[in-house]
N, CA, C and O atoms as a printed pandas DataFrame, in Angstrom:
     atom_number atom_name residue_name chain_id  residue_number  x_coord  y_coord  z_coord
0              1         N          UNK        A               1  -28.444    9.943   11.632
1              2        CA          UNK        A               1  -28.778    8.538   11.642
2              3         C          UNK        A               1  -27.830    7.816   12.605
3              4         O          UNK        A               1  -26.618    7.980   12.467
4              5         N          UNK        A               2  -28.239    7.147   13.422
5              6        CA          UNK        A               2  -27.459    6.529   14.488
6              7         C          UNK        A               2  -26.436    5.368   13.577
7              8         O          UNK        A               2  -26.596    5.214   12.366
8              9         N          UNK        A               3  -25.477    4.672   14.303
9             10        CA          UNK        A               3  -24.465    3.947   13.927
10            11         C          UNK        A               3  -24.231    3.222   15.029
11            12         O          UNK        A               3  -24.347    3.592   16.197
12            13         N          UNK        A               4  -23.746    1.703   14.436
13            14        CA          UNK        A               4  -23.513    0.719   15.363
14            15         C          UNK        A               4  -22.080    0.861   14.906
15            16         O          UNK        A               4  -21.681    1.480   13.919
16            17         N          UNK        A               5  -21.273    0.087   15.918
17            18        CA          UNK        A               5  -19.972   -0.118   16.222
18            19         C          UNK        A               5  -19.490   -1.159   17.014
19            20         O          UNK        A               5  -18.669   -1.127   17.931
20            21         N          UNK        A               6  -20.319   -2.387   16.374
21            22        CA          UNK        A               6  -20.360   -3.494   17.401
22            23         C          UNK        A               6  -18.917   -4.366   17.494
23            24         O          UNK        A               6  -18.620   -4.665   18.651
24            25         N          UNK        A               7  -18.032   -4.793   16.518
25            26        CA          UNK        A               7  -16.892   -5.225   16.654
26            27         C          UNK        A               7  -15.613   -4.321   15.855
27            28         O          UNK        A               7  -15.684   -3.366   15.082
28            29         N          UNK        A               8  -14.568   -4.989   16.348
29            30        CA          UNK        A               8  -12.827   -4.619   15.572
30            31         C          UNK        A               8  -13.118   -4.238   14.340
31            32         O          UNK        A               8  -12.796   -3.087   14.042
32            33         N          UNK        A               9  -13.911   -5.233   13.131
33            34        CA          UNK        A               9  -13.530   -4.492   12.117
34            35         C          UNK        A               9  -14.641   -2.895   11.545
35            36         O          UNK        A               9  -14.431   -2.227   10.533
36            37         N          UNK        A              10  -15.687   -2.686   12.502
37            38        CA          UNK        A              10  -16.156   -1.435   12.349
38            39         C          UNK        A              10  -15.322   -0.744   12.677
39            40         O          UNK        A              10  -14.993    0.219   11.985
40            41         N          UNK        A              11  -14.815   -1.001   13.681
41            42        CA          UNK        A              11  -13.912    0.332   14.664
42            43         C          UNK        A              11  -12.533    0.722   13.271
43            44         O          UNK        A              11  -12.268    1.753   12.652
44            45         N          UNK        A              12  -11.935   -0.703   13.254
45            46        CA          UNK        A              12  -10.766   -0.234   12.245
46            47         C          UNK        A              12  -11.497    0.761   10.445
47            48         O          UNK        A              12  -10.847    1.426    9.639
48            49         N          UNK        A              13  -13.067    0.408   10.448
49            50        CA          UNK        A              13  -13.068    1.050    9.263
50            51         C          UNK        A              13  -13.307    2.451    9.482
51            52         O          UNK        A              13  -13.178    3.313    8.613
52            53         N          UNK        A              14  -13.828    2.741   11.232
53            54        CA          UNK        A              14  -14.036    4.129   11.145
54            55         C          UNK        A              14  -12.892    4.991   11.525
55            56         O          UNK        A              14  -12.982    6.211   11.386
56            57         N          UNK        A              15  -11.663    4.349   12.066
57            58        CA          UNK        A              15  -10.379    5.078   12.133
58            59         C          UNK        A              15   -9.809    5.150   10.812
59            60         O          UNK        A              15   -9.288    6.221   10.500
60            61         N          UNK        A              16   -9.814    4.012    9.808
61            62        CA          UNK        A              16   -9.588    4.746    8.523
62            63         C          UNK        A              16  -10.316    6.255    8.129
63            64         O          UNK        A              16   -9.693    7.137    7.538
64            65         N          UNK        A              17  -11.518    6.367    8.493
65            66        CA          UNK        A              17  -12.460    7.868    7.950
66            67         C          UNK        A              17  -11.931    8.701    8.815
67            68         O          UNK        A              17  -11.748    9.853    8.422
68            69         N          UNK        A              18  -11.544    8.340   10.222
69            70        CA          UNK        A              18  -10.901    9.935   10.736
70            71         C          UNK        A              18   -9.420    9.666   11.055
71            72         O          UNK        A              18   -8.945    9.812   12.182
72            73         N          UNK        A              19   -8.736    9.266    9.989
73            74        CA          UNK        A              19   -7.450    9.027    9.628
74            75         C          UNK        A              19   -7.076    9.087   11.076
75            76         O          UNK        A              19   -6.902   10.148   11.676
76            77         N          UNK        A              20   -6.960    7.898   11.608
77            78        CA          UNK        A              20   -6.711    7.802   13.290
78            79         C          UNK        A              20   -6.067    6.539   12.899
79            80         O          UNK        A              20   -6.377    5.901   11.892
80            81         N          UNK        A              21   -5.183    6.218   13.717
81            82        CA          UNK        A              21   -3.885    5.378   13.521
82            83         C          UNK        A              21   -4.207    4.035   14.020
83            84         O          UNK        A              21   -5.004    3.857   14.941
84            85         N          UNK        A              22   -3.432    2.856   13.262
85            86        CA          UNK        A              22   -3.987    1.918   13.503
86            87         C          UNK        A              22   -3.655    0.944   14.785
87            88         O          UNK        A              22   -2.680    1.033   15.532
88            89         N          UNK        A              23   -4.970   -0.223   14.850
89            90        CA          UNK        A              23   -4.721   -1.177   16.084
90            91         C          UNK        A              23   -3.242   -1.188   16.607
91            92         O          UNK        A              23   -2.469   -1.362   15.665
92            93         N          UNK        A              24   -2.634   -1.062   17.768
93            94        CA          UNK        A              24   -1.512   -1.945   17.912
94            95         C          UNK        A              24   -1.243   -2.812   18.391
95            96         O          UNK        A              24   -2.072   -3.049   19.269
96            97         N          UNK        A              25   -0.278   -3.734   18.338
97            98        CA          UNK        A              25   -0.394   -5.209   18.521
98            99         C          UNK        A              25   -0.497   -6.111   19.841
99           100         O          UNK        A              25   -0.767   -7.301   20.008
100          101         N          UNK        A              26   -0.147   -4.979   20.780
101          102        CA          UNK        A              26   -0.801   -5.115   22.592
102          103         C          UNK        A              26   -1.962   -4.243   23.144
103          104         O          UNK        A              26   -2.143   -3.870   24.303
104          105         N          UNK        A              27   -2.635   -4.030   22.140
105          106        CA          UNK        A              27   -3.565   -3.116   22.624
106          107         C          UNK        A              27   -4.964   -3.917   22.506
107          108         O          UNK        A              27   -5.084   -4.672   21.541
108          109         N          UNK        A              28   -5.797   -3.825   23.225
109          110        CA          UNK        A              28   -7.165   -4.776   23.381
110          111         C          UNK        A              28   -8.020   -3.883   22.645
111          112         O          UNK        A              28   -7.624   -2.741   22.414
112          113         N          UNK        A              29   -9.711   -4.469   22.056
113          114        CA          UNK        A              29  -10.543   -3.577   21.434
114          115         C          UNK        A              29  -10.836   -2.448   22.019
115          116         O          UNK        A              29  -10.954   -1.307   21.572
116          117         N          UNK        A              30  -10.993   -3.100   23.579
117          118        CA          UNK        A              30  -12.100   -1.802   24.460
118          119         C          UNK        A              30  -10.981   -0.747   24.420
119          120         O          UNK        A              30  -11.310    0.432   24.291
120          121         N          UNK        A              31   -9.714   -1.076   24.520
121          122        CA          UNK        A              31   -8.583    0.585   24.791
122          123         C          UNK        A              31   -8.807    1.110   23.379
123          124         O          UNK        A              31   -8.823    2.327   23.196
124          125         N          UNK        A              32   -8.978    0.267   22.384
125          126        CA          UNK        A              32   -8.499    1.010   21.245
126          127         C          UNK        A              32   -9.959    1.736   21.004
127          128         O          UNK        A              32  -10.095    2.835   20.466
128          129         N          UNK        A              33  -11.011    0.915   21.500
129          130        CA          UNK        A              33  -12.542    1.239   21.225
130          131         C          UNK        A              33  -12.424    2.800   21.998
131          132         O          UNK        A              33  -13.030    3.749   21.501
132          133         N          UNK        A              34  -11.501    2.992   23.391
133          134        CA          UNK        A              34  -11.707    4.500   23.564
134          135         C          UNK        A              34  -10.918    5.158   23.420
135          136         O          UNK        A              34  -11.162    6.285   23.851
136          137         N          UNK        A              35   -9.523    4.973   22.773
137          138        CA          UNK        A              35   -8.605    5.618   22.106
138          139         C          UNK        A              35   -9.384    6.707   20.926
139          140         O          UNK        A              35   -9.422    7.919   20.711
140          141         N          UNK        A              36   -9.981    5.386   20.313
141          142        CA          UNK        A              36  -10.524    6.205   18.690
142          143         C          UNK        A              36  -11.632    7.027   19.013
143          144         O          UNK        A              36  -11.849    8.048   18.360
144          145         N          UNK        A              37  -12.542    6.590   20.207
145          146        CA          UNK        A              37  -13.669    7.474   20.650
146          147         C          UNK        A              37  -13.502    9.390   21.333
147          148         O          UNK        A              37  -14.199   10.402   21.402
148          149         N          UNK        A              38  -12.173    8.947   21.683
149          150        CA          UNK        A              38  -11.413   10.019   22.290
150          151         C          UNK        A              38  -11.315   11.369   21.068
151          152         O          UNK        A              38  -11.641   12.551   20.958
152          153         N          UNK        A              39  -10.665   10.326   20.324
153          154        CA          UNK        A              39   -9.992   11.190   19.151
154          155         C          UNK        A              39  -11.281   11.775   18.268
155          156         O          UNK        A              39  -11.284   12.962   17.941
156          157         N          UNK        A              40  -12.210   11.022   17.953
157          158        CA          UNK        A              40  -13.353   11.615   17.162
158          159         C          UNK        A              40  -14.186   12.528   17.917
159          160         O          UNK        A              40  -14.951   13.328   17.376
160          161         N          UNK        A              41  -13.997   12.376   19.488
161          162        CA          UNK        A              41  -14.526   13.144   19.908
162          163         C          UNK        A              41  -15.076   15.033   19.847
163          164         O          UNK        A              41  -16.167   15.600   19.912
164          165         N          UNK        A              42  -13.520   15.528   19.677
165          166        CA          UNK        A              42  -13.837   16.857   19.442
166          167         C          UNK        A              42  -14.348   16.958   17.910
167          168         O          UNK        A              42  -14.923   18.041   17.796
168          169         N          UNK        A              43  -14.355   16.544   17.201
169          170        CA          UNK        A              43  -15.054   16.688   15.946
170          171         C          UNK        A              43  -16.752   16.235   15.610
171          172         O          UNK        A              43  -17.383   16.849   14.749
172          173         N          UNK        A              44  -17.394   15.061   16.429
173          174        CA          UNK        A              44  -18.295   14.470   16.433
174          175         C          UNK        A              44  -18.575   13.688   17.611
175          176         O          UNK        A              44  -18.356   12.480   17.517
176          177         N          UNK        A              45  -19.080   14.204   18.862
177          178        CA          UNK        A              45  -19.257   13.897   20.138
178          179         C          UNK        A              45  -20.148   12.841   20.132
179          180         O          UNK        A              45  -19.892   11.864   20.835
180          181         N          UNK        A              46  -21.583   12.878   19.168
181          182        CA          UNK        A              46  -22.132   11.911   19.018
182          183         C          UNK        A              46  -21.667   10.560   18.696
183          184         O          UNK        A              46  -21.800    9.548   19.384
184          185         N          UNK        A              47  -21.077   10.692   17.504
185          186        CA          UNK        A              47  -20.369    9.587   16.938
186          187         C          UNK        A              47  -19.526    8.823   18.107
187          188         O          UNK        A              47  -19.645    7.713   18.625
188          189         N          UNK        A              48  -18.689    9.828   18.279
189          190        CA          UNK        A              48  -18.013    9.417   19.354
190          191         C          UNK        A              48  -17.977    8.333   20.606
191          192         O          UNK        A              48  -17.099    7.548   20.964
192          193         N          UNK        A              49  -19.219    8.601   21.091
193          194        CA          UNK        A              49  -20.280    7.972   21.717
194          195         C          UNK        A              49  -21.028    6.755   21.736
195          196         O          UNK        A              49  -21.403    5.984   22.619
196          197         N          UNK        A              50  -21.158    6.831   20.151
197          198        CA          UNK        A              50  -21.216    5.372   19.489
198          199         C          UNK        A              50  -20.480    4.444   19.672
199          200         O          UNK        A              50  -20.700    3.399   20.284
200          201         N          UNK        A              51  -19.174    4.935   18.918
201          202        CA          UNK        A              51  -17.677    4.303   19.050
202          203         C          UNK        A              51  -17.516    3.489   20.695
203          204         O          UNK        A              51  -17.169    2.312   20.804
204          205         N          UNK        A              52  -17.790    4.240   21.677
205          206        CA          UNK        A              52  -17.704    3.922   22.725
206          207         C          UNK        A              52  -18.505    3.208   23.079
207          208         O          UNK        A              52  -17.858    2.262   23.528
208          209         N          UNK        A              53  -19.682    2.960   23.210
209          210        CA          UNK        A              53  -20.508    2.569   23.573
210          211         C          UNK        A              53  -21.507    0.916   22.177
211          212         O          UNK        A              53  -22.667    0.504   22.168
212          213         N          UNK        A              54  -20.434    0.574   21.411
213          214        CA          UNK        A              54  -20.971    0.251   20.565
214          215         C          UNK        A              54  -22.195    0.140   19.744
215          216         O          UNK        A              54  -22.550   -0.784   19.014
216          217         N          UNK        A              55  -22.757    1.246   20.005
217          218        CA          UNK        A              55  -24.108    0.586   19.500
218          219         C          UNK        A              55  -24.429    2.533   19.052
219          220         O          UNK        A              55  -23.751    3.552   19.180
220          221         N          UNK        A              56  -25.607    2.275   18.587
221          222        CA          UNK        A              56  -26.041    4.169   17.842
222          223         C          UNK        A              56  -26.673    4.239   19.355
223          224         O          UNK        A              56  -26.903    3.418   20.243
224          225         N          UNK        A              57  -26.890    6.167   19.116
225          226        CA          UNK        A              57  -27.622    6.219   20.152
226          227         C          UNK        A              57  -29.276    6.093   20.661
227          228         O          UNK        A              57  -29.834    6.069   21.758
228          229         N          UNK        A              58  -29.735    6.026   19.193
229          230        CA          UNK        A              58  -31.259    4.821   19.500
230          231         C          UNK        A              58  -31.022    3.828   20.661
231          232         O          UNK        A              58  -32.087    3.684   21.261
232          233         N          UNK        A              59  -30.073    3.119   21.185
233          234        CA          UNK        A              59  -30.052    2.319   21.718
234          235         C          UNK        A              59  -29.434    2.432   22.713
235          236         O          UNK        A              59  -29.611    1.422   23.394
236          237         N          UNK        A              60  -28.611    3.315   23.314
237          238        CA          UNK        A              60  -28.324    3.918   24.830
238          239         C          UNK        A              60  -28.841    3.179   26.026
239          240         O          UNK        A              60  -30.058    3.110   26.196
240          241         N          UNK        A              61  -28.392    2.878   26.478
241          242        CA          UNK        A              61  -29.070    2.617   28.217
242          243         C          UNK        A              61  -29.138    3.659   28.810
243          244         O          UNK        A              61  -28.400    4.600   28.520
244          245         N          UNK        A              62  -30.052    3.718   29.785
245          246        CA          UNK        A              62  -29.887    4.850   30.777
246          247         C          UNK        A              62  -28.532    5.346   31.636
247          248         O          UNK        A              62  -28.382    6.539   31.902
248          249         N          UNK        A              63  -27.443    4.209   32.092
249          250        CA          UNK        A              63  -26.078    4.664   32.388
250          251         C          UNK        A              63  -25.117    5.295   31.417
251          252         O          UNK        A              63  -24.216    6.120   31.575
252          253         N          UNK        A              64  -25.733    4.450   30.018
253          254        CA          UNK        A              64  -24.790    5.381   28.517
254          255         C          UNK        A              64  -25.118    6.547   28.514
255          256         O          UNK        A              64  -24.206    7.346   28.303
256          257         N          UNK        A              65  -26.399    7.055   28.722
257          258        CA          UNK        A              65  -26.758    8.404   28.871
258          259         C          UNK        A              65  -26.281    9.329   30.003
259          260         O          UNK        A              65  -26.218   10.540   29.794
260          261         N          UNK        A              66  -25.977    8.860   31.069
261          262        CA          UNK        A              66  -25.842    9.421   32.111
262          263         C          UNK        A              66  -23.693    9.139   31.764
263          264         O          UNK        A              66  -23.177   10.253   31.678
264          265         N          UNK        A              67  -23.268    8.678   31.695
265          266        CA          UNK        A              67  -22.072    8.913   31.524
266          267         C          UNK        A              67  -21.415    9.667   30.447
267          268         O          UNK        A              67  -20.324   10.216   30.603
268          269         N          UNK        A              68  -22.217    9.695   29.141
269          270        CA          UNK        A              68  -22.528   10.525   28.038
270          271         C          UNK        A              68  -22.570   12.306   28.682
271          272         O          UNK        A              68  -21.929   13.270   28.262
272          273         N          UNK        A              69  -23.327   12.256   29.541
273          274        CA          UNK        A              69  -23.827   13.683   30.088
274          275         C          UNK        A              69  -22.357   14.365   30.835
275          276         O          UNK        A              69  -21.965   15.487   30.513
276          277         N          UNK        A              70  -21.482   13.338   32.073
277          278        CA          UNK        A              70  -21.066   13.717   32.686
278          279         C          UNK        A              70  -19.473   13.614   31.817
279          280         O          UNK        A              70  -18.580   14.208   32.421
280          281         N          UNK        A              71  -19.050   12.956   30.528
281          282        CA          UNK        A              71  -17.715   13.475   29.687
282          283         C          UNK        A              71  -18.301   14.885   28.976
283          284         O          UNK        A              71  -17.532   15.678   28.433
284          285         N          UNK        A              72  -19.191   15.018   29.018
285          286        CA          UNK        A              72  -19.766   16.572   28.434
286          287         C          UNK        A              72  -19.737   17.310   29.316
287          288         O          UNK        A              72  -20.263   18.389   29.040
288          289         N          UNK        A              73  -19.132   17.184   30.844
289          290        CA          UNK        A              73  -19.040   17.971   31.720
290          291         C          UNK        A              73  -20.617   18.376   32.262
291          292         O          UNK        A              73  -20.714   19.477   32.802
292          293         N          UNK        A              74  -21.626   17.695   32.167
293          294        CA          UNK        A              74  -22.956   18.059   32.782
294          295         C          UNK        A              74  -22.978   17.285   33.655
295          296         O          UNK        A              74  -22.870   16.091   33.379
296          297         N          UNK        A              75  -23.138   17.745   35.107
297          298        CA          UNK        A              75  -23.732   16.955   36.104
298          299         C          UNK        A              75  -25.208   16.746   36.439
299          300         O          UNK        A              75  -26.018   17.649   36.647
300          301         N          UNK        A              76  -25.455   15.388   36.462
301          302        CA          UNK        A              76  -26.749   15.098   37.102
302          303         C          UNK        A              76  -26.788   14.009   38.357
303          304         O          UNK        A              76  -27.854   13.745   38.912
């Protein structure tokens, strides 16, 4: 089931679930938005993805997809 991740306090509830460390106090959403995307990554690439991209992947743009492809190491 896809997942949105549209502001701070989604992001902070899903670093509580993958016990990922919290905001710090000079750090902006979008770094922390790919800090935590980073980190969930090897466990849940999809998710991951989300995180990054705020939104589930029902809702992808065609560049989310295509940049999606090429951190998976696929070139197109």
């Amino acid at each position: 089931m896809p997942m949105d991740f549209p502001d701070l306090t989604s992001l902070v509830h899903a670093a509580t679930v993958h016990k990922f460390r919290a905001l710090r106090e000079d750090e902006s959403e979008a770094e922390y938005r790919t800090a935590l995307a980073d980190h969930v990554a090897p466990r849940d690439f999809i998710e991951s993805e989300e995180i990054r991209n705020g939104v589930g992947w029902d809702q992808w743009t065609d560049s989310q997809k295509l940049a999606m492809l090429r951190r998976r190491g696929i070139n197109m």
